[in-house]
C-alpha positions in Angstrom: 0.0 0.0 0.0 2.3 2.1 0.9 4.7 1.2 -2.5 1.6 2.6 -4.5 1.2 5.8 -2.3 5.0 6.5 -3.3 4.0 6.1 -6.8 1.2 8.1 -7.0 2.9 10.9 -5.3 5.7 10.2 -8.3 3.3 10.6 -10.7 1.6 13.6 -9.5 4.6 15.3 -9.2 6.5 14.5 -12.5 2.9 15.7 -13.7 3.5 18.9 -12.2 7.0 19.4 -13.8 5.7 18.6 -17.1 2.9 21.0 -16.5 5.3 23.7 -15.4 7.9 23.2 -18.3 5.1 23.3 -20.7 3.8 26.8 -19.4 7.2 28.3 -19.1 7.8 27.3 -22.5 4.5 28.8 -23.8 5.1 31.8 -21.6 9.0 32.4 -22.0 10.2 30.2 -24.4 10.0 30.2 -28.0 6.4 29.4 -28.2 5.7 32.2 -26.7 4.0 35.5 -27.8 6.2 37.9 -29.0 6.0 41.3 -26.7 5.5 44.2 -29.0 4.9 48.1 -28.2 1.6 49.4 -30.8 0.5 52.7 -31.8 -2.0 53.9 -34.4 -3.0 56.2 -37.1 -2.2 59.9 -36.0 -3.7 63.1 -37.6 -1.8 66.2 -37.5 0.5 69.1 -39.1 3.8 67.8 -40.7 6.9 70.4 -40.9 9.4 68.4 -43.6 12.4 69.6 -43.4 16.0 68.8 -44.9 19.0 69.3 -42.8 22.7 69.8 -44.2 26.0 70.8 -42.5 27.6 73.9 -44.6 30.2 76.6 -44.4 29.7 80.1 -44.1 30.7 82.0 -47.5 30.2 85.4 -48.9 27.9 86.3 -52.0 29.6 89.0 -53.4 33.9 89.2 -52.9 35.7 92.0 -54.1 39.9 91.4 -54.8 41.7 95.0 -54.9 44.7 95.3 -56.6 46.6 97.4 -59.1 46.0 97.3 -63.0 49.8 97.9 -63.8 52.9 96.6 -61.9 54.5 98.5 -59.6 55.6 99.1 -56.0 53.4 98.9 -53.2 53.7 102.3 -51.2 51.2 102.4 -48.6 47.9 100.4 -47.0 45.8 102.2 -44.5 43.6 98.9 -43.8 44.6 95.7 -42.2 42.9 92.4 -41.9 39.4 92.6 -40.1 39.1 96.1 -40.6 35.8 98.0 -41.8 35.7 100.2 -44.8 33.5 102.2 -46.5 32.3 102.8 -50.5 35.3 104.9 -52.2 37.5 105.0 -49.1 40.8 105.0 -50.1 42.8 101.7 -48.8 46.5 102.2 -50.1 48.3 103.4 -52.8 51.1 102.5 -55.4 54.3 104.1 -55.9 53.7 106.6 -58.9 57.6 107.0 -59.7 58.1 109.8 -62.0 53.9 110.0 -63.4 53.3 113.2 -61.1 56.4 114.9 -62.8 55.0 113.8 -66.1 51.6 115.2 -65.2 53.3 118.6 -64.2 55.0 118.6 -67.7 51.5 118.1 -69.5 49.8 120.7 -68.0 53.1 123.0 -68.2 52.4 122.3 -72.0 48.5 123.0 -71.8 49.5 126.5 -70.7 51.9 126.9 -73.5 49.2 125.7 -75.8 46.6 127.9 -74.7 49.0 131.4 -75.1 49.6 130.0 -78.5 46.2 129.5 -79.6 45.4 132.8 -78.2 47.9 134.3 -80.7 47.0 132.3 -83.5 43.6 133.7 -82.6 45.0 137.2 -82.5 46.8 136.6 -86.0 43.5 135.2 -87.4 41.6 138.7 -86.4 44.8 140.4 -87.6 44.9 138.8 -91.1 40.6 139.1 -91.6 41.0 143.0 -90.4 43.9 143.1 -93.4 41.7 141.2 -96.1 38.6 143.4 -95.4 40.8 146.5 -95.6 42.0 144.9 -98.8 38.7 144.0 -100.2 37.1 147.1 -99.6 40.4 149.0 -101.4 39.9 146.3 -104.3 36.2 147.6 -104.8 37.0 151.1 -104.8 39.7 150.6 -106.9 37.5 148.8 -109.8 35.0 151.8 -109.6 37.7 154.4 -110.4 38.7 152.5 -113.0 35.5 152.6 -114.6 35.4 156.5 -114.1 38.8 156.0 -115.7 40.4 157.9 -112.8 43.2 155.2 -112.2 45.1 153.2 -114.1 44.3 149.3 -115.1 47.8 148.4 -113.6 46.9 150.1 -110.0 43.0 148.6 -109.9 45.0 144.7 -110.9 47.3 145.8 -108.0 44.5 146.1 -105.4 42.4 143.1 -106.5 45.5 140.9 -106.0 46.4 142.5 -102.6 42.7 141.4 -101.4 43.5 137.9 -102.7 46.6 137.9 -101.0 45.1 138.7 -98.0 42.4 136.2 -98.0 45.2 133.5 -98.2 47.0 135.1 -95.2 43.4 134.6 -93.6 43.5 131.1 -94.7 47.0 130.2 -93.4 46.1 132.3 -90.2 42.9 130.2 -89.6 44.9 126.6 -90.1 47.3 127.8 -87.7 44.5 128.1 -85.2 43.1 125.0 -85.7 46.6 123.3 -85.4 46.8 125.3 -81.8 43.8 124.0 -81.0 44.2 120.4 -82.4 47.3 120.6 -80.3 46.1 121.8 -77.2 43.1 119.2 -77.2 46.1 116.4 -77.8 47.5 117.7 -74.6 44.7 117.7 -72.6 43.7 114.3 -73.6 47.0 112.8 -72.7 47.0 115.1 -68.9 43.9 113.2 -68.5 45.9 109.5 -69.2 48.5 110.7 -66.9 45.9 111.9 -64.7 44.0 108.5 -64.8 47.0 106.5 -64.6 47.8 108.0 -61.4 43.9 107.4 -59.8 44.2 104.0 -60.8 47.3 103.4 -58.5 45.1 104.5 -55.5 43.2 101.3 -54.4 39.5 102.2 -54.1 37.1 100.3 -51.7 34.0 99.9 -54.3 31.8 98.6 -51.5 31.0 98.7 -47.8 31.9 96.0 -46.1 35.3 94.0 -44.5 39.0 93.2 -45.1 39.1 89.4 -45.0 43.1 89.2 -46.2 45.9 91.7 -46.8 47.9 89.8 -49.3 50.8 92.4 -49.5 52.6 94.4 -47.6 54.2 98.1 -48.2 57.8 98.3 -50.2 56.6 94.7 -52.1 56.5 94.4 -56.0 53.1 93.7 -57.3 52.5 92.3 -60.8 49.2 93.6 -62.1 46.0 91.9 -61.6 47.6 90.3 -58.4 45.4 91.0 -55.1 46.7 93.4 -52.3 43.1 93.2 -50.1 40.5 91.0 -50.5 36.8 92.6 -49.0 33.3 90.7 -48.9 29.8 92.4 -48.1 28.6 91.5 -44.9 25.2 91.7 -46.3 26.0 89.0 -48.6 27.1 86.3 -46.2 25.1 83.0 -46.5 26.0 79.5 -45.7 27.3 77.1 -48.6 25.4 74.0 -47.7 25.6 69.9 -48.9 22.3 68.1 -49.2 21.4 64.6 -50.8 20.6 65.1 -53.9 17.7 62.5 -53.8 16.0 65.0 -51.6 16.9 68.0 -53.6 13.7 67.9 -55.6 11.2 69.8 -53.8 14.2 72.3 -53.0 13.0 76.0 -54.1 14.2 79.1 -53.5 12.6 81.3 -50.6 12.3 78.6 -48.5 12.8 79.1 -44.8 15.9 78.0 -43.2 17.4 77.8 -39.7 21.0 78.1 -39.2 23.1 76.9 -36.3 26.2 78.2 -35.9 28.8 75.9 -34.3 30.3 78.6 -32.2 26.9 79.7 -31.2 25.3 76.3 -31.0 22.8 77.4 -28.3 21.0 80.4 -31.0 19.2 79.8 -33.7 19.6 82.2 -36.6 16.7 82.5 -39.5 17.5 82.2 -43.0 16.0 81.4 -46.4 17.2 79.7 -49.7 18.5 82.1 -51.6 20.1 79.8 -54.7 20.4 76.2 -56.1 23.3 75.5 -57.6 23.3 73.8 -61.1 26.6 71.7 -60.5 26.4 68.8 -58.1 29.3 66.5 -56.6 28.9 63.5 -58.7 31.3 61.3 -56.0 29.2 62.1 -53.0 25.6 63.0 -54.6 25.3 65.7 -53.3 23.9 69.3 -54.6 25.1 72.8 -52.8 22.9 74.7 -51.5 22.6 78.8 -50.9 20.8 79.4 -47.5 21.2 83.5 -46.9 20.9 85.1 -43.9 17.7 86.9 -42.6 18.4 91.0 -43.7 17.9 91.6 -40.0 20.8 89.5 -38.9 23.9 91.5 -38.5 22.0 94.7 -38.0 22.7 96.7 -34.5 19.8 95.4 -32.7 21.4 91.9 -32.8 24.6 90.0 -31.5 25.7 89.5 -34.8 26.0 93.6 -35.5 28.7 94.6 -37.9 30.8 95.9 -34.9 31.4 92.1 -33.9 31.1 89.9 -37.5 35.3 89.1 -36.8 33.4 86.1 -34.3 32.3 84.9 -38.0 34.6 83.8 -40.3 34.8 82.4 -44.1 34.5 78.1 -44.0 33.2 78.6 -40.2 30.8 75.4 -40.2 27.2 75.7 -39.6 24.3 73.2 -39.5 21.5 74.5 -41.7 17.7 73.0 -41.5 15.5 73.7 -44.4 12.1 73.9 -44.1 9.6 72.5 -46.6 6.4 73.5 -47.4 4.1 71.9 -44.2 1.2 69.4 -44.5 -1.9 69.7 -42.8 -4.0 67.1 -41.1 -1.7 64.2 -42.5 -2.1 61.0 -41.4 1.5 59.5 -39.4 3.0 57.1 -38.0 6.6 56.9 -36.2 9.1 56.2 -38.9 10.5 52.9 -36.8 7.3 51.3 -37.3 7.9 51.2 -40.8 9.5 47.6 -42.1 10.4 45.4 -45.1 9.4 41.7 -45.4 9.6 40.2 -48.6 11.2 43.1 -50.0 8.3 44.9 -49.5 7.8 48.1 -47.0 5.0 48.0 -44.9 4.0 48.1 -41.5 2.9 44.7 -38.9 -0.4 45.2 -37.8 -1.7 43.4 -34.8 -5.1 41.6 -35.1 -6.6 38.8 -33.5 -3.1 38.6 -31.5 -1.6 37.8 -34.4 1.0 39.5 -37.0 -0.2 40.7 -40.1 2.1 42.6 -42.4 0.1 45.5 -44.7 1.6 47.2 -47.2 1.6 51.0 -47.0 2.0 53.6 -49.4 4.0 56.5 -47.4 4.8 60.2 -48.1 6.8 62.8 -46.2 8.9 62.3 -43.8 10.2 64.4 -40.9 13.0 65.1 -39.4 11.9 64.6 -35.5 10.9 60.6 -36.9 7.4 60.6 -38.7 6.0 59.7 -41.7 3.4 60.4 -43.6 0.8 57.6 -44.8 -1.2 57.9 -47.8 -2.8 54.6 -47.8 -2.9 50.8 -46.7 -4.3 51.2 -43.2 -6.9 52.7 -41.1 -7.0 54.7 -37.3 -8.3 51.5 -36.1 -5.4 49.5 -36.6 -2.8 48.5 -33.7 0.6 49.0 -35.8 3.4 47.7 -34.3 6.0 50.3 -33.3 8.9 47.8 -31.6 9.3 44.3 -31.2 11.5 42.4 -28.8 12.2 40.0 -32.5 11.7 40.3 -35.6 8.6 39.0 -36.5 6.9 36.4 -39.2 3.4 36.5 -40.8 0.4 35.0 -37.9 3.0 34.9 -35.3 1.3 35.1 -31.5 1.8 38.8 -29.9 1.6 40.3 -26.3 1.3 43.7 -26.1 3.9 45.4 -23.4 2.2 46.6 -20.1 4.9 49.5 -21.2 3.3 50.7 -24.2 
């Protein structure tokens, strides 16, 4: 009796272990549902945006140096300095040009006494040929009256023809003076331009970036001495994909991040789209300006402190694209591929499902849009603790 008490006890108990391996392995082991965190179908406002990491730059650059080589003789600028439209910034050695430009007009004032008595000759010789003229007349009417002789009257006619020449060579003179002095005055003008041109000019507003050269060196023309940009100009030079370059315009609204100001956020808008792209990394540049109101004196970043900015200074750039309202979203990490095909795992019956979904924009804080495949009633799976099979068993976590 007490041999089949033993055994019954034996049997209940190996009864129990079975029992209890079975549930653990329908509970924890791999018959178990898979634990899975769900959301669904949310309605709201969708702000795309594309984000890019790009170096400040300057619009418009201005290089000033000389048109002619020559010797640098002074700069009244240095590096980080603000200038204004037509200040004058330095100025090449003119050698011997102002002694040539004192010779030319020496010669303008010679020039002009001369023309004046070519002038004087001129009223002298016409004053002679109407004296002549008039005595040529009065001649040929007392020759009618046969009061002088034919040889006198020939006499005066030729006189008055005489005198006309004299008028003649009298007015070429002149103009030869003249032609002369305008000669002069055309070349004291070179001279005089030749000499502006070796004062370097500011043609804009803005800042000296570089001073290239310094005093006593020997510049070949066309080389740069100062190099200026417009602070108004200054925009960031940014990369983005090219895959997500389409719906790029310009105007769009931009925020910019400086990286020595990472804690302010500066506004900006698209200002170009450039037509070449980097082939190697696929990737287009981008023109995001600065807002006008940016460096004016009400902000930090006035003109009196822009030398905290400076040219390739990195800066990361967000782009805003046009925004949707009342889209339809889901988290971005709820969206999977199974069978090479995207979709999302939708939980029905306890069960997983994977739907197809047709999906639009996507954000940069981690939604996306859906345009079609499910419905607000649907339990989408948003994490799994594995990845998951079609009509597998799933718990949802007290977590989610």
């Amino acid at each position: 009796m007490k041999q089949i008490n033993h055994r019954l006890i034996y049997l209940i108990l190996s009864t129990l272990v079975i029992i209890a391996l079975l549930a653990l392995i329908a509970i924890k082991g791999p018959l178990a549902p898979v634990k899975v965190q769900t959301v669904t179908l949310m309605q709201g406002k969708l702000q795309p945006a594309l984000f890019g990491v790009g170096t400040i730059d300057a619009r418009r650059r201005y290089v000033i140096g000389p048109t002619h080589t020559g010797k640098l003789q002074n700069l009244l600028v240095d590096h980080g300095d603000s200038v204004k439209a037509g200040e004058l910034l330095g100025q090449m050695d003119p050698v011997d040009l102002p002694d040539r430009i004192n010779s030319a007009r020496l010669n303008i004032e010679k020039y002009e006494h001369l023309v004046e008595a070519a002038q004087a000759h001129l009223d002298e010789a016409n004053s002679r040929a109407a004296q002549a003229k008039r005595d040529g007349i009065r001649y040929r009417d007392l020759l009618k009256k046969k009061q002088v002789s034919h040889e006198l009257a020939e006499g005066k006619a030729t006189d008055a023809i005489a005198t006309m020449d004299q008028v003649h060579a009298a007015q070429a003179e002149l103009e030869g003076s003249r032609h002369d002095l305008q000669r002069l005055k055309s070349d004291f003008k070179a001279l005089q331009a030749q000499l502006d041109e070796l004062k370097l000019i500011s043609p804009v507003t803005g800042l000296v970036t570089a001073r290239d050269v310094e005093p006593g060196s020997l510049v070949v023309g066309g080389s740069p001495v100062l190099r200026l940009i417009d602070p108004a100009s200054l925009w960031v030079r940014v990369r983005i994909e090219q895959r997500d370059s389409t719906s790029l315009v310009t105007g769009l609204d931009a925020r910019i991040v400086l990286r020595n100001h990472a804690d302010k956020t500066l506004n900006g808008k698209v200002a170009r789209l450039e037509l070449i792209a980097d082939s190697l990394t696929e990737e287009r540049w981008v023109d995001v300006a600065f807002a006008p109101a940016t460096f004016g004196k009400s902000t930090e970043f006035s003109t009196e402190n822009l030398h905290q900015l400076a040219m390739g200074m990195l800066a990361n750039v967000t782009i805003l694209l046009p925004a949707i309202e009342k889209a339809e979203w889901l988290p971005a990490a709820a969206l999977q591929s199974y069978n090479r095909h995207t979709g999302v795992w939708v939980m029905r019956d306890d069960k997983a499902h994977f739907v197809m979904v047709k999906t639009g924009t996507r954000t940069l804080d981690g939604k996306i849009q859906i345009l079609s495949g499910i419905n607000a009633k649907d339990k989408v799976v948003s994490y799994s603790a594995k990845s998951l099979n079609e009509g597998m068993h799933l718990k949802v976590d007290k977590h989610d």
